[in-house]
mmCIF file of the N, C-alpha and C atoms, coordinates in Angstrom:
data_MODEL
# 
_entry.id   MODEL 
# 
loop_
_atom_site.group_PDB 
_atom_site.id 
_atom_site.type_symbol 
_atom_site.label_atom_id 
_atom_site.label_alt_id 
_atom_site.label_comp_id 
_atom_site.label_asym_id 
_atom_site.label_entity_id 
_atom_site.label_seq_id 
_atom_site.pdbx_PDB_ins_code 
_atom_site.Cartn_x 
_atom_site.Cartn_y 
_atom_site.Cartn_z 
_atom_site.occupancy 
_atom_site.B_iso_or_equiv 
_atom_site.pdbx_formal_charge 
_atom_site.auth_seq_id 
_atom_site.auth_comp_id 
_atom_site.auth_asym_id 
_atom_site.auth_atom_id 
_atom_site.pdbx_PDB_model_num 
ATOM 1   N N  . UNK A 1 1  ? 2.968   1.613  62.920 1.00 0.00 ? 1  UNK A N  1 
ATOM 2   C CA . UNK A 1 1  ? 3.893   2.296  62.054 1.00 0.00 ? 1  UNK A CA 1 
ATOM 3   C C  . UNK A 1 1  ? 5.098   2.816  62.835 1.00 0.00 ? 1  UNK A C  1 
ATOM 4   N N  . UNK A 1 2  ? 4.549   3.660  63.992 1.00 0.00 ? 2  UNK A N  1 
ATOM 5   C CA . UNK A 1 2  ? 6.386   3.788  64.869 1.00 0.00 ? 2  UNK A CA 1 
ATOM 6   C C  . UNK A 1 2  ? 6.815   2.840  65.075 1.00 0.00 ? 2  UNK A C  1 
ATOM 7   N N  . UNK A 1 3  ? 6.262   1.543  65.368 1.00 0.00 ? 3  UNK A N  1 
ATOM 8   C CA . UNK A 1 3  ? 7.265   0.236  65.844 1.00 0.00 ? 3  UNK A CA 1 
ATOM 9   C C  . UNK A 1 3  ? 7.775   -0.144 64.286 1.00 0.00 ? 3  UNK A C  1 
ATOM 10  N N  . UNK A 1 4  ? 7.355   0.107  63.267 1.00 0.00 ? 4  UNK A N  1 
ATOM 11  C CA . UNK A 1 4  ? 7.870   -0.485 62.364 1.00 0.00 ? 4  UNK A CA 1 
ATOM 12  C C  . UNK A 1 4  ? 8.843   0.224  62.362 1.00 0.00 ? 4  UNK A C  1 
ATOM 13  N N  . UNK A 1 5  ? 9.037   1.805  62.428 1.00 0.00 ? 5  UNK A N  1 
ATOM 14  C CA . UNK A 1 5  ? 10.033  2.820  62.064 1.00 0.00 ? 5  UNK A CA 1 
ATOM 15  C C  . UNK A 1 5  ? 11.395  2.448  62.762 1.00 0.00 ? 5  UNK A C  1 
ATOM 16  N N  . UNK A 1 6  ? 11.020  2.188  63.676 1.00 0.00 ? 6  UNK A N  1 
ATOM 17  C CA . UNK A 1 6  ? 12.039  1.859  65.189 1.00 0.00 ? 6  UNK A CA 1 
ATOM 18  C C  . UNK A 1 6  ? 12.555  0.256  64.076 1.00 0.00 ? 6  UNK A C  1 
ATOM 19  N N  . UNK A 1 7  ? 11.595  -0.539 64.048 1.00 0.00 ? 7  UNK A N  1 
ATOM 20  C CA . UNK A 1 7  ? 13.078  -1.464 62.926 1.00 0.00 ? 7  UNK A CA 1 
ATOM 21  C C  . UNK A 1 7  ? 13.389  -1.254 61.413 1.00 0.00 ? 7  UNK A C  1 
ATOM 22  N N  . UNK A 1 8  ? 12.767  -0.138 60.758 1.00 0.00 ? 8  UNK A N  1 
ATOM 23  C CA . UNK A 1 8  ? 14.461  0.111  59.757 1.00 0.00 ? 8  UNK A CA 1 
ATOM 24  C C  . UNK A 1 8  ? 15.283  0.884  60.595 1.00 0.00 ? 8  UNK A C  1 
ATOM 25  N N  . UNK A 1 9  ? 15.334  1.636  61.870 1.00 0.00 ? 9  UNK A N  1 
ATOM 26  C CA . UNK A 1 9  ? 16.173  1.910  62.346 1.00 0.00 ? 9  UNK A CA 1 
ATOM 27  C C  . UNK A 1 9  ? 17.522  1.189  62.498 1.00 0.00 ? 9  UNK A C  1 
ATOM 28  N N  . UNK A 1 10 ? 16.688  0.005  63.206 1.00 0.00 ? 10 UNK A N  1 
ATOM 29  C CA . UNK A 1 10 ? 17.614  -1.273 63.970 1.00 0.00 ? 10 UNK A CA 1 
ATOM 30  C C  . UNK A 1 10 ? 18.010  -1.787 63.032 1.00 0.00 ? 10 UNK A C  1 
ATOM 31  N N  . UNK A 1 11 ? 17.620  -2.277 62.071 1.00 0.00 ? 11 UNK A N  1 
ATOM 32  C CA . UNK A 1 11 ? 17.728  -2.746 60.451 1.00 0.00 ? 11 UNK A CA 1 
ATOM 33  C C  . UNK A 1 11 ? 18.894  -2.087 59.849 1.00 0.00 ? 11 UNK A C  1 
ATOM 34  N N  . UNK A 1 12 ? 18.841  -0.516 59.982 1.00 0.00 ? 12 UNK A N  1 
ATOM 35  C CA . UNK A 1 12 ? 19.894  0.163  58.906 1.00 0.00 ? 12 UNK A CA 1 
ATOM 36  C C  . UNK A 1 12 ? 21.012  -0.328 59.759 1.00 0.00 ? 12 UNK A C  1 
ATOM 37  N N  . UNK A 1 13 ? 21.289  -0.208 61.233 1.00 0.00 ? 13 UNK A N  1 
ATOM 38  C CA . UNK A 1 13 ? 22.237  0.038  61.919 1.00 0.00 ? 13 UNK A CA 1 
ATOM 39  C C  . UNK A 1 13 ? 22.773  -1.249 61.860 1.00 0.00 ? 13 UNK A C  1 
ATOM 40  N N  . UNK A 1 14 ? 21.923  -2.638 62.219 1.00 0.00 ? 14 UNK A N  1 
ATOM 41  C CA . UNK A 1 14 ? 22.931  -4.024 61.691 1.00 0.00 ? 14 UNK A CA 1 
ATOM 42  C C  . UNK A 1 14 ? 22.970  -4.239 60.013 1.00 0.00 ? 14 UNK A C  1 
ATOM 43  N N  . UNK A 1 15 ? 23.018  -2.986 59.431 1.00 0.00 ? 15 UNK A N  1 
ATOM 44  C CA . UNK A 1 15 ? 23.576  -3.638 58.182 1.00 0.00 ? 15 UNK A CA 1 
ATOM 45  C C  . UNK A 1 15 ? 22.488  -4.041 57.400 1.00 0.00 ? 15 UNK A C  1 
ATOM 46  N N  . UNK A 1 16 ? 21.520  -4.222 57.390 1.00 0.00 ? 16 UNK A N  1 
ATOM 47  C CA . UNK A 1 16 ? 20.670  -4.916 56.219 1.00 0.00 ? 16 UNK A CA 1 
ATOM 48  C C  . UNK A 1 16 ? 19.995  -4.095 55.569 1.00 0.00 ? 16 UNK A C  1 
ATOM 49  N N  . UNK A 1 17 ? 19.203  -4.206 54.250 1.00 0.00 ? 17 UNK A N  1 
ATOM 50  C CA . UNK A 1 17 ? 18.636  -3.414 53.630 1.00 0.00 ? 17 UNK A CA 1 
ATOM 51  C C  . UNK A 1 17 ? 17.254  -3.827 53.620 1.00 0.00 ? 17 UNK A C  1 
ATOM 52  N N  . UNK A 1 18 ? 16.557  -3.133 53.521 1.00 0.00 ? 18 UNK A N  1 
ATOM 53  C CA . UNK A 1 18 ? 15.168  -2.778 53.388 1.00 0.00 ? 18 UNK A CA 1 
ATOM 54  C C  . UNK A 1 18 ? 14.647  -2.208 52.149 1.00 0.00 ? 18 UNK A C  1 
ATOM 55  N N  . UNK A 1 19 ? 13.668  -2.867 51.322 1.00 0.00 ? 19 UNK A N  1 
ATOM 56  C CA . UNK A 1 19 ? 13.265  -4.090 51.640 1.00 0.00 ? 19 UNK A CA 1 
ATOM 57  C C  . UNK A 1 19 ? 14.102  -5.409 50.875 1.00 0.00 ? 19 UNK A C  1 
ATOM 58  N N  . UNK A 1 20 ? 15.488  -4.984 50.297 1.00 0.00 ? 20 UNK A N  1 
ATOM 59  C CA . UNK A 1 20 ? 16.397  -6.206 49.403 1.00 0.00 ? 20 UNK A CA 1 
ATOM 60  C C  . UNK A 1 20 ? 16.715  -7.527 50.431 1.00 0.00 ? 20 UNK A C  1 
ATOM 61  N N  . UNK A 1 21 ? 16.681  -7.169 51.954 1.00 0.00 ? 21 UNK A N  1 
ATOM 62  C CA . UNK A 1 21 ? 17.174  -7.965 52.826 1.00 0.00 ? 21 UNK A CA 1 
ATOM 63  C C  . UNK A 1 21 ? 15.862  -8.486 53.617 1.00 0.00 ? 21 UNK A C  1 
ATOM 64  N N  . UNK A 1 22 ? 15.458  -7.697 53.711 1.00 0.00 ? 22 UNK A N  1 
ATOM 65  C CA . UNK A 1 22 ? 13.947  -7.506 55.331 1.00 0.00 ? 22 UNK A CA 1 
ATOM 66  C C  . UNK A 1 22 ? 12.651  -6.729 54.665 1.00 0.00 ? 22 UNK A C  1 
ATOM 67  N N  . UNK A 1 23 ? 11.807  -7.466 54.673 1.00 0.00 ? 23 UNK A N  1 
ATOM 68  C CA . UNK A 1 23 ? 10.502  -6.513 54.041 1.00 0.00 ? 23 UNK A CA 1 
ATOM 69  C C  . UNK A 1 23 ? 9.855   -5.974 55.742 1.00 0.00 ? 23 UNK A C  1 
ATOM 70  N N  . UNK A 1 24 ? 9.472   -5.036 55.545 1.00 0.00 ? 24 UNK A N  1 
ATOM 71  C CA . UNK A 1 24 ? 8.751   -4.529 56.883 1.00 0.00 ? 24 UNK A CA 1 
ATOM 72  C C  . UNK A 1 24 ? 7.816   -3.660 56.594 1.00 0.00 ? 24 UNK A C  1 
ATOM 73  N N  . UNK A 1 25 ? 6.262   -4.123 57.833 1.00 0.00 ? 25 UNK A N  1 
ATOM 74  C CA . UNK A 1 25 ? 5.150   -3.530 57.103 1.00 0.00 ? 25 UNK A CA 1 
ATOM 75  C C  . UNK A 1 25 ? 4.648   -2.756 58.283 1.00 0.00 ? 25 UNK A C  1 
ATOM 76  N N  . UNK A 1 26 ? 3.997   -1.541 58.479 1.00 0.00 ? 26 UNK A N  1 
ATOM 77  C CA . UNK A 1 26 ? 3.714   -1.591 59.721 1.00 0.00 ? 26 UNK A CA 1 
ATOM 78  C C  . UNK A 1 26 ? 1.924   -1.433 59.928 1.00 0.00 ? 26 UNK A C  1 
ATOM 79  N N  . UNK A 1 27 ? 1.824   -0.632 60.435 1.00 0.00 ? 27 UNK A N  1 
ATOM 80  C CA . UNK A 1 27 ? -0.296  -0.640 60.492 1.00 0.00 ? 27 UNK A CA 1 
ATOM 81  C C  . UNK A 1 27 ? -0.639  0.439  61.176 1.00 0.00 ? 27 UNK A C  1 
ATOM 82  N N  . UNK A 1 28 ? -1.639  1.068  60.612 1.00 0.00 ? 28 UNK A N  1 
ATOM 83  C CA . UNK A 1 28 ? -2.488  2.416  61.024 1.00 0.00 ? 28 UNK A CA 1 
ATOM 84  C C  . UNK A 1 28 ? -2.107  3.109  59.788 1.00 0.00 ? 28 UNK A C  1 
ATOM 85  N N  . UNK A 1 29 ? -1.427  3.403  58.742 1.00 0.00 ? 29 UNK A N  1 
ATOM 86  C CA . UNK A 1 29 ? -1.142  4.125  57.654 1.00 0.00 ? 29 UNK A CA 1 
ATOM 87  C C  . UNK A 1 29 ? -0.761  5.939  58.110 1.00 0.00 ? 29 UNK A C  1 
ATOM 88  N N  . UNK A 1 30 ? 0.088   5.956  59.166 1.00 0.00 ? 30 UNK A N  1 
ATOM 89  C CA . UNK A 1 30 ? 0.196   7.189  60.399 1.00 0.00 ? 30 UNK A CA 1 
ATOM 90  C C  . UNK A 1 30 ? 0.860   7.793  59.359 1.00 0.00 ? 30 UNK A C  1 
ATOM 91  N N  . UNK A 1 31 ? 0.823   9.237  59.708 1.00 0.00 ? 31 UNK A N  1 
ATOM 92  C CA . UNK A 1 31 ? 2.361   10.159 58.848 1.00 0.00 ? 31 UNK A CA 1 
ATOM 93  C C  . UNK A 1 31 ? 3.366   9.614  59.104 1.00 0.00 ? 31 UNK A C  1 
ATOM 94  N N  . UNK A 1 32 ? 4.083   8.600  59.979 1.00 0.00 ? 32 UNK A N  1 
ATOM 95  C CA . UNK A 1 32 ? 5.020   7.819  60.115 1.00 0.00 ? 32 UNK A CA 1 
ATOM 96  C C  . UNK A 1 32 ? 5.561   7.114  59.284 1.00 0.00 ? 32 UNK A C  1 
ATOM 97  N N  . UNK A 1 33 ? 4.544   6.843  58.266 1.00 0.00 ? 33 UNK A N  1 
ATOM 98  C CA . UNK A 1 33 ? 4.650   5.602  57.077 1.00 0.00 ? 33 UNK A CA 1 
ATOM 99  C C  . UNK A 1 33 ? 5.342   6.468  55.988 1.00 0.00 ? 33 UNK A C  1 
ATOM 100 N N  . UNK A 1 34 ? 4.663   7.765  56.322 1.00 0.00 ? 34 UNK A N  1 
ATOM 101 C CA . UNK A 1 34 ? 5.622   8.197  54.792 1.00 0.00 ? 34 UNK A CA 1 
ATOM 102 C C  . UNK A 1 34 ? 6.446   8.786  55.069 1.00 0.00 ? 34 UNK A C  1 
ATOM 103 N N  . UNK A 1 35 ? 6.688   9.190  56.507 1.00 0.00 ? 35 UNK A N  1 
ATOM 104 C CA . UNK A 1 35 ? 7.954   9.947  56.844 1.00 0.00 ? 35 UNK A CA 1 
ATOM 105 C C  . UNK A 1 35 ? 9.243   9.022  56.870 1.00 0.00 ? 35 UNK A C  1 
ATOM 106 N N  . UNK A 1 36 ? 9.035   7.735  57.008 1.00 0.00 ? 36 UNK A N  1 
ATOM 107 C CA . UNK A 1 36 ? 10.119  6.812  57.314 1.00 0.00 ? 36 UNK A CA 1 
ATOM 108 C C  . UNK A 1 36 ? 10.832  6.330  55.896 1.00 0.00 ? 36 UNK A C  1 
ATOM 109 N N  . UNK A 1 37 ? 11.735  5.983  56.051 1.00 0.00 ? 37 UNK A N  1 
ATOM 110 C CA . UNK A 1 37 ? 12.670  5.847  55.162 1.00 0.00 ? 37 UNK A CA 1 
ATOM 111 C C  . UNK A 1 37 ? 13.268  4.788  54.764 1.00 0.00 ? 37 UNK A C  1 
ATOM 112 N N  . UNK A 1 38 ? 13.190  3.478  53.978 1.00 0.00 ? 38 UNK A N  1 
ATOM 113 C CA . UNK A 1 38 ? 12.100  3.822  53.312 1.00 0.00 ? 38 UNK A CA 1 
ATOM 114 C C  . UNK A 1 38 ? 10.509  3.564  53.568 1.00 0.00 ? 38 UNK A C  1 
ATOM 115 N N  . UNK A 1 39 ? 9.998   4.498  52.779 1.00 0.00 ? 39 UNK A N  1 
ATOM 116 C CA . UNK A 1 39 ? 8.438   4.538  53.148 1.00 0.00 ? 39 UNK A CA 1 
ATOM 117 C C  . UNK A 1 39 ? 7.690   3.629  53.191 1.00 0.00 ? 39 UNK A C  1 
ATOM 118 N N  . UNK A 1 40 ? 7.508   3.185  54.809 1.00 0.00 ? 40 UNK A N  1 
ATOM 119 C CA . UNK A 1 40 ? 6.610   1.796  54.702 1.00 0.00 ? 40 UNK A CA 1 
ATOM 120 C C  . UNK A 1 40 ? 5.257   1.388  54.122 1.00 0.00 ? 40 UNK A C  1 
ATOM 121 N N  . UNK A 1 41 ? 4.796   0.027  54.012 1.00 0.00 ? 41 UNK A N  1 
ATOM 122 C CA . UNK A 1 41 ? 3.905   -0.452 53.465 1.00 0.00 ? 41 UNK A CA 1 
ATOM 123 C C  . UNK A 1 41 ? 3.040   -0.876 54.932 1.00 0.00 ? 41 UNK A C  1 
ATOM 124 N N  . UNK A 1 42 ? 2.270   -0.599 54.323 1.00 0.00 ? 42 UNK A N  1 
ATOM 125 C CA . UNK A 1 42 ? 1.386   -0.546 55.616 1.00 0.00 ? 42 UNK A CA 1 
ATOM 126 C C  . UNK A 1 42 ? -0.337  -0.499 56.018 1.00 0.00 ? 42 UNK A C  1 
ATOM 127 N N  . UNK A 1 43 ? -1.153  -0.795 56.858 1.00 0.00 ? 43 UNK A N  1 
ATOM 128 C CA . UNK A 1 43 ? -2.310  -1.310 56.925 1.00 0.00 ? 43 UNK A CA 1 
ATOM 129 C C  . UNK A 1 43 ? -3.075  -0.168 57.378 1.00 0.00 ? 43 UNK A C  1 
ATOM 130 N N  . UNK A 1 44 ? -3.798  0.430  56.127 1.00 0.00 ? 44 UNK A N  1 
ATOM 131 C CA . UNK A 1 44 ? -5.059  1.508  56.546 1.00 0.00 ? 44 UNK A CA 1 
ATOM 132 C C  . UNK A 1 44 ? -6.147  0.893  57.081 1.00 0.00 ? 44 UNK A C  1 
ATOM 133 N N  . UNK A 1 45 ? -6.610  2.017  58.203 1.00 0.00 ? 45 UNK A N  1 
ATOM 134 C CA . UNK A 1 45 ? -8.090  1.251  58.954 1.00 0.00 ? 45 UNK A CA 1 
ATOM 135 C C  . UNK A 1 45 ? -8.892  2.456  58.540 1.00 0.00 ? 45 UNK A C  1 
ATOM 136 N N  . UNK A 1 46 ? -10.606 1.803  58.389 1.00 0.00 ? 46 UNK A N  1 
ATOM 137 C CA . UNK A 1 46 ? -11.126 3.073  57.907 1.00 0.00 ? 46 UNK A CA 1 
ATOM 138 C C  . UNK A 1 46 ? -11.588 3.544  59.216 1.00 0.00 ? 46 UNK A C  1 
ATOM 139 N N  . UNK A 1 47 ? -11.030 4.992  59.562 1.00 0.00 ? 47 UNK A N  1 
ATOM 140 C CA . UNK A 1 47 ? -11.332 5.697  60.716 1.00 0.00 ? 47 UNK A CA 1 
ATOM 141 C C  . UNK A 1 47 ? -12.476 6.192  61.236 1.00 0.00 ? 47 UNK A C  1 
ATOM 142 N N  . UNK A 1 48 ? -13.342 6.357  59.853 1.00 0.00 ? 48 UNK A N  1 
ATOM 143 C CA . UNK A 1 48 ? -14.519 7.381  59.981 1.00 0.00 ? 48 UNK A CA 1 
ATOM 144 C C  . UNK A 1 48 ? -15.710 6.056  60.378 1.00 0.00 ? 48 UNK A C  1 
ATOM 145 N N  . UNK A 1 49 ? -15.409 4.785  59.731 1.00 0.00 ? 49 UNK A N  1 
ATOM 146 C CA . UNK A 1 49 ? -16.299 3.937  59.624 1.00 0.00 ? 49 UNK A CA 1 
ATOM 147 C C  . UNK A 1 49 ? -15.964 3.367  60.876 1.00 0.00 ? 49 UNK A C  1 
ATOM 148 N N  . UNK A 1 50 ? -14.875 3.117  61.756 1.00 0.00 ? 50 UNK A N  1 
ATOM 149 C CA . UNK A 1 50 ? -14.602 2.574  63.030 1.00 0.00 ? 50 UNK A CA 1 
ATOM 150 C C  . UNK A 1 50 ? -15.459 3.527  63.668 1.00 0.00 ? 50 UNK A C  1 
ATOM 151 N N  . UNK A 1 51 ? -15.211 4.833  63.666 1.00 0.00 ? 51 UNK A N  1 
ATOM 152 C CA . UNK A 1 51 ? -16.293 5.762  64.638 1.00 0.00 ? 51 UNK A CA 1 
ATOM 153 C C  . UNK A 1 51 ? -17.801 5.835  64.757 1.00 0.00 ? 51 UNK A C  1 
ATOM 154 N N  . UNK A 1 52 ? -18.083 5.454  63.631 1.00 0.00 ? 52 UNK A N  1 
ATOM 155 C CA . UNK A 1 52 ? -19.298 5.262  63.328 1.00 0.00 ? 52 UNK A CA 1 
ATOM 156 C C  . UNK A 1 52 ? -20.575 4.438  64.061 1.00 0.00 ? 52 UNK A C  1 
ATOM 157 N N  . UNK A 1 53 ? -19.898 2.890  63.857 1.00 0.00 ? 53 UNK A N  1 
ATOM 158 C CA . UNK A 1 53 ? -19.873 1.886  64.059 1.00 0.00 ? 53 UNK A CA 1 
ATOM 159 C C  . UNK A 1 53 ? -20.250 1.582  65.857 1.00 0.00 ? 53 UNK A C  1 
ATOM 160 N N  . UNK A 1 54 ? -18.757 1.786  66.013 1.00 0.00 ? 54 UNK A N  1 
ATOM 161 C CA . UNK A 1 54 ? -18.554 2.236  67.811 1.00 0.00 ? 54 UNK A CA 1 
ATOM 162 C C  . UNK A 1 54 ? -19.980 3.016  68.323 1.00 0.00 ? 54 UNK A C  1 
ATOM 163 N N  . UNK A 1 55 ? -19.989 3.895  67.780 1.00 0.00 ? 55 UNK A N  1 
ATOM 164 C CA . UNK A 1 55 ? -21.014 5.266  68.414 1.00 0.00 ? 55 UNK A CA 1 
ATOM 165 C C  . UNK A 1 55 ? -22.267 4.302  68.363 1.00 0.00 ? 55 UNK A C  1 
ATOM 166 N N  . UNK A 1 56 ? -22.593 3.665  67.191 1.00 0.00 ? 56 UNK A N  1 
ATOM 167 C CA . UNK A 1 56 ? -23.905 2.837  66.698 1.00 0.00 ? 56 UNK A CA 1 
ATOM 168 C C  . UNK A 1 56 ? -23.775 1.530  67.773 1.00 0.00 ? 56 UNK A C  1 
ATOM 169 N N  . UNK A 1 57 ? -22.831 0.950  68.348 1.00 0.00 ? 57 UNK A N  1 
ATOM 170 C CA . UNK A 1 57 ? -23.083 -0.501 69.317 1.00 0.00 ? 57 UNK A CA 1 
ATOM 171 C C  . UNK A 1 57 ? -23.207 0.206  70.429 1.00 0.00 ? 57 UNK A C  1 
ATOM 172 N N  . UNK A 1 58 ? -22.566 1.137  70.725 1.00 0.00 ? 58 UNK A N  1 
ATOM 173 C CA . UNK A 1 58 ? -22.385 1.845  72.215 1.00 0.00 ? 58 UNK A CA 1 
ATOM 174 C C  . UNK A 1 58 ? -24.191 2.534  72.141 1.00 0.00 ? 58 UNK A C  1 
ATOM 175 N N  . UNK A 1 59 ? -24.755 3.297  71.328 1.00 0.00 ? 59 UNK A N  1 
ATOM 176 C CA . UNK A 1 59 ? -26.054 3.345  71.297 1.00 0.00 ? 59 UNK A CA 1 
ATOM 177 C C  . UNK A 1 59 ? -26.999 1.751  71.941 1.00 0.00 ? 59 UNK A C  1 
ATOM 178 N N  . UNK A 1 60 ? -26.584 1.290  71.328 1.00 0.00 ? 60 UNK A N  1 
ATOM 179 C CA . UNK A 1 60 ? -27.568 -0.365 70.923 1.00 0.00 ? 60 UNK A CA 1 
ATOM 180 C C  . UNK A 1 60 ? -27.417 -0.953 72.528 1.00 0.00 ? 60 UNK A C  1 
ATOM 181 N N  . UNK A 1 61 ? -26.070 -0.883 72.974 1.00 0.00 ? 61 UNK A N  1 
ATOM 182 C CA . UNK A 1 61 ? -26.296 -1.138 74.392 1.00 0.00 ? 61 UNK A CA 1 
ATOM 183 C C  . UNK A 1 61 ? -26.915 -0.889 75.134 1.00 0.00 ? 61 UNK A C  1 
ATOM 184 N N  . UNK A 1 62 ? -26.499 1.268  75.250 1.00 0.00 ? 62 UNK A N  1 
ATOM 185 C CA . UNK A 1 62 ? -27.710 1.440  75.842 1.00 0.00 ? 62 UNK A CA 1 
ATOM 186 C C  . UNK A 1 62 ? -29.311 1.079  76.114 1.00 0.00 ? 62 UNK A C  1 
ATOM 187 N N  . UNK A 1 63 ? -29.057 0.956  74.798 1.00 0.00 ? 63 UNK A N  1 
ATOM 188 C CA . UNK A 1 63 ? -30.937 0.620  74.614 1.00 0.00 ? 63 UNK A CA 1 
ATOM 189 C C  . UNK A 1 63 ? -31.212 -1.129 75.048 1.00 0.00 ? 63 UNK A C  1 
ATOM 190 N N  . UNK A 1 64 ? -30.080 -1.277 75.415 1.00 0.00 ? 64 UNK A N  1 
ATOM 191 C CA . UNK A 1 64 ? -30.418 -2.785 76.014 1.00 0.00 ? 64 UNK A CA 1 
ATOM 192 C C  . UNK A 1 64 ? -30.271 -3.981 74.817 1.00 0.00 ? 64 UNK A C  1 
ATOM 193 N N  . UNK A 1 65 ? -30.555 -3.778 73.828 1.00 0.00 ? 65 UNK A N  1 
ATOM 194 C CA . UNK A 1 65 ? -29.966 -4.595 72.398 1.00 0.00 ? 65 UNK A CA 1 
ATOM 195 C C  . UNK A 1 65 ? -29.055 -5.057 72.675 1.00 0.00 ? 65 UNK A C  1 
ATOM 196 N N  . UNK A 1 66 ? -29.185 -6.381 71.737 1.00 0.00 ? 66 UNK A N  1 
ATOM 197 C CA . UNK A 1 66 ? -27.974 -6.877 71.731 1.00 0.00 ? 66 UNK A CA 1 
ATOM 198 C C  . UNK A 1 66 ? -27.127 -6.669 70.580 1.00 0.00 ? 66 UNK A C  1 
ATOM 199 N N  . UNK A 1 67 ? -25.989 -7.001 70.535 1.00 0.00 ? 67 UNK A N  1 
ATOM 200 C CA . UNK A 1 67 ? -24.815 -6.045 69.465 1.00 0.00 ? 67 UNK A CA 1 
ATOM 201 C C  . UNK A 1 67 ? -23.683 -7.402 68.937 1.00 0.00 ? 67 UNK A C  1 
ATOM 202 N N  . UNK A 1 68 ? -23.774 -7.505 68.096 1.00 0.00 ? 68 UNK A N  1 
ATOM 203 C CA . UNK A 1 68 ? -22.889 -8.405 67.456 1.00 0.00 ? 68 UNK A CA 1 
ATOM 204 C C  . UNK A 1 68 ? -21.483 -7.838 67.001 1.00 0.00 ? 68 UNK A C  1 
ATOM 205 N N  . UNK A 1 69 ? -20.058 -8.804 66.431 1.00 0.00 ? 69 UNK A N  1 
ATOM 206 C CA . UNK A 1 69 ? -18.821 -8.409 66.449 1.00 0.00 ? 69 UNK A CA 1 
ATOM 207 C C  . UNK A 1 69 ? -19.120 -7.308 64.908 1.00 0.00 ? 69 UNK A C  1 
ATOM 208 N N  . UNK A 1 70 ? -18.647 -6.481 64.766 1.00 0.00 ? 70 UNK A N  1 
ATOM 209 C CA . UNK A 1 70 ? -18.437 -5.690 63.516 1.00 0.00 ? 70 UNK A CA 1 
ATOM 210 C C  . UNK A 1 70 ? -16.584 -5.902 62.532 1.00 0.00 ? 70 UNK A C  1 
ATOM 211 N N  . UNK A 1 71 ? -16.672 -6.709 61.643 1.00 0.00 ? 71 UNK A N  1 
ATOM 212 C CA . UNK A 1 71 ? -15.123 -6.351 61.010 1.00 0.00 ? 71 UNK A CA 1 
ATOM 213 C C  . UNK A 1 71 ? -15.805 -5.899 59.899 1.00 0.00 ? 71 UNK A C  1 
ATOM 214 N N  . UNK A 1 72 ? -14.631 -4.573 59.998 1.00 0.00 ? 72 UNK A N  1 
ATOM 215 C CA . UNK A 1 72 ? -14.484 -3.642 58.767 1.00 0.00 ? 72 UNK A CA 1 
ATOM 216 C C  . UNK A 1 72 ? -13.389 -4.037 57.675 1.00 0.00 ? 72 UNK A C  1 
ATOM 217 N N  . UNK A 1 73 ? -13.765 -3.369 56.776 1.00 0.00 ? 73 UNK A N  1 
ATOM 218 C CA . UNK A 1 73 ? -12.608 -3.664 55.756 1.00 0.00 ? 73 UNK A CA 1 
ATOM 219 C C  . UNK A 1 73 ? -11.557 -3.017 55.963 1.00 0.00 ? 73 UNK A C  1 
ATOM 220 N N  . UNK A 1 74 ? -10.041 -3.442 55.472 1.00 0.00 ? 74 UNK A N  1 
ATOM 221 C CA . UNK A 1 74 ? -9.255  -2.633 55.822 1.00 0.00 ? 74 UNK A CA 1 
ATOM 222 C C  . UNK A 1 74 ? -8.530  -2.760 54.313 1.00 0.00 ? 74 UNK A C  1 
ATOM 223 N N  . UNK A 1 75 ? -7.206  -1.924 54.164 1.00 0.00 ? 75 UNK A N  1 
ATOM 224 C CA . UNK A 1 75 ? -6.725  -1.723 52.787 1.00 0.00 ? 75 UNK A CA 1 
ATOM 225 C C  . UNK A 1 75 ? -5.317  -1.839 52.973 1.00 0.00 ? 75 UNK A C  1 
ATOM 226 N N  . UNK A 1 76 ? -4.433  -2.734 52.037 1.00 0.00 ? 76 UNK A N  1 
ATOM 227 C CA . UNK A 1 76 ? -2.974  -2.257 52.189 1.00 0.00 ? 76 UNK A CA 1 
ATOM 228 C C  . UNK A 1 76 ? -2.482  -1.452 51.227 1.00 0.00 ? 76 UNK A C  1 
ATOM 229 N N  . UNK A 1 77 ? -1.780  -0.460 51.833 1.00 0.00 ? 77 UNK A N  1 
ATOM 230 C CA . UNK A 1 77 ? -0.937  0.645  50.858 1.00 0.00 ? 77 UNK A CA 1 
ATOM 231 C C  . UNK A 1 77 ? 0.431   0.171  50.509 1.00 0.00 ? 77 UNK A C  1 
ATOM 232 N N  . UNK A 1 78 ? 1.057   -0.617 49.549 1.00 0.00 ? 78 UNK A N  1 
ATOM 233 C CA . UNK A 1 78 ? 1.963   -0.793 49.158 1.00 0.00 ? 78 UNK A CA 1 
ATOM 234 C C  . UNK A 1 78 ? 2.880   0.480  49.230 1.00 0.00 ? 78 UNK A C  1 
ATOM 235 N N  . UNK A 1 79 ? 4.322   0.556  49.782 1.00 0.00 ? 79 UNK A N  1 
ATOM 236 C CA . UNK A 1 79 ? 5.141   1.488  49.552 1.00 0.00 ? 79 UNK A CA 1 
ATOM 237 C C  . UNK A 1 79 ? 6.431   0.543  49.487 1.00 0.00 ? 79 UNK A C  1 
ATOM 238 N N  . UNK A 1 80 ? 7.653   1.464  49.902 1.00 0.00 ? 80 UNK A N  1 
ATOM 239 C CA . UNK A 1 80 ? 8.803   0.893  49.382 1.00 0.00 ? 80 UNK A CA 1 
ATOM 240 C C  . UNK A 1 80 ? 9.507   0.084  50.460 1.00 0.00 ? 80 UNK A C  1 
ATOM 241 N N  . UNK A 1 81 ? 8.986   -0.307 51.488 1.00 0.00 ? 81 UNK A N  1 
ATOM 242 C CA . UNK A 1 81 ? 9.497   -1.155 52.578 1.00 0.00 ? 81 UNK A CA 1 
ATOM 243 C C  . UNK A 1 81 ? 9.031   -2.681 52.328 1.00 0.00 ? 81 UNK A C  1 
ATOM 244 N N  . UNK A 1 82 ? 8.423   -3.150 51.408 1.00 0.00 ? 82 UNK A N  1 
ATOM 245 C CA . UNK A 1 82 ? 8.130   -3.814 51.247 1.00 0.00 ? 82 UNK A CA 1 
ATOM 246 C C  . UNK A 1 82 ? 7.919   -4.766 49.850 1.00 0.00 ? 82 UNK A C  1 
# 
């Protein structure tokens, strides 16, 4: 989401509009997304379930188990950058 912020920056300054010209999305769904202008669209991760998860393979190691890849779901928040 800051790297996205950093190009409507670059974006406003050569002139183009967002999103009539340039759609831009960014990821993590940070206070960045809605602080930016306009308010990007952008990729929520579920935080609580990444921690979870982590804590549960990092256990499983220990114990010598073996631990397979985990993908979580993730969600897009439509806003006005896009």
């Amino acid at each position: 989401d800051l790297m996205a912020q950093g190009v409507l920056a670059a974006l406003q300054r050569a002139g183009r509009r967002v999103p009539e010209d340039v759609a831009v999305g960014g990821f993590d769904d940070s206070p960045a997304a809605v602080a930016a202008s306009p308010a990007l669209t952008t990729i929520r991760q579920p935080w609580d379930r990444i921690s979870a998860e982590m804590v549960r393979v990092l256990l499983a190691q220990i114990s010598g188990e073996d631990t397979a890849a985990v993908i979580l779901p993730t969600e897009l928040v439509k806003r006005a950058s896009a």
